[in-house]
Residue, then its C-alpha position, 0 to 999 in steps of 0.5 A: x608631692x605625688x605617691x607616684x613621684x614619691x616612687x619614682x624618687x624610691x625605685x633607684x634608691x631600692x634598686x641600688x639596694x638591691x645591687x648592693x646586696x647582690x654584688x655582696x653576695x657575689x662578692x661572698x661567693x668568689x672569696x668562698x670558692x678563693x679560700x676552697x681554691x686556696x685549701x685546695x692548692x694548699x692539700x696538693x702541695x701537702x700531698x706532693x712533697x716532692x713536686x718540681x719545683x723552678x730549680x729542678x726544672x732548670x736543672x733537667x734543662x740545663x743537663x738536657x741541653x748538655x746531653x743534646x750537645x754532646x750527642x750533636x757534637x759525637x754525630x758531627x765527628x762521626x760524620x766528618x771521620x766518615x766522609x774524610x778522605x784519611x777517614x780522621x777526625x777533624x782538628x779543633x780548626x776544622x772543626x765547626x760546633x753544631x747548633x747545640x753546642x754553641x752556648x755550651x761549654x766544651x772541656x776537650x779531654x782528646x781530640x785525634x786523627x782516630x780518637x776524640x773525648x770530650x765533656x759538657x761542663x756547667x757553669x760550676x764546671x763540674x761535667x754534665x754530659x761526655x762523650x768519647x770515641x771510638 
């Protein structure tokens, strides 16, 4: 066999070699920075103790959705009494829940020609929002 031939047969040997030891080193070099990321989160989380966590950011939702409710819900009472002819609140037939409170539980306290109150409930019914006038 020929020097050349023999080098030939080599040079893909040494290459794999070669891309061996750089996809080693690569490889070395992502779990470093992993394990610096991985500390990193670690010494936030540390630091802030007190972050949101799933739980408080559903529970700001749910009390957000309630609160929306209850404001759309007073406007559209507001509305009706306003434009009236007997210039009344609607009775719990003429009255259409806006968008806001159609997923919400809504515990009326009173609803009157002149007066209304009503709370938003959670699922544990306990209120979240209330409303009431005038």
């Amino acid at each position: 066999m020929s020097s050349r031939a023999a080098l030939l047969l080599a040079l893909p040997a040494l290459l794999c070699a070669c891309q061996d030891n750089q996809a080693r080193q690569q490889n070395a070099q992502l779990a470093q920075r992993v394990t610096a990321l991985e500390a990193e989160v670690k010494a936030l989380q540390a630091a802030r103790p007190n972050a949101l966590t799933v739980n408080t950011v559903t529970d700001v939702t749910v009390q957000a959705s309630a609160q929306n409710c209850a404001v759309e819900l007073a406007r559209t009472l507001e509305q009706y009494k306003q434009y009236s002819l007997e210039h009344r609140y609607p009775t719990r037939t003429e009255l259409e829940l806006p968008e806001a409170c159609k997923t919400q539980n809504v515990n009326w306290q009173a609803l009157r020609n002149q007066a209304y109150h009503f709370q938003v409930l959670g699922k544990d019914g306990k209120p979240l929002a209330e409303q009431q006038g005038p």
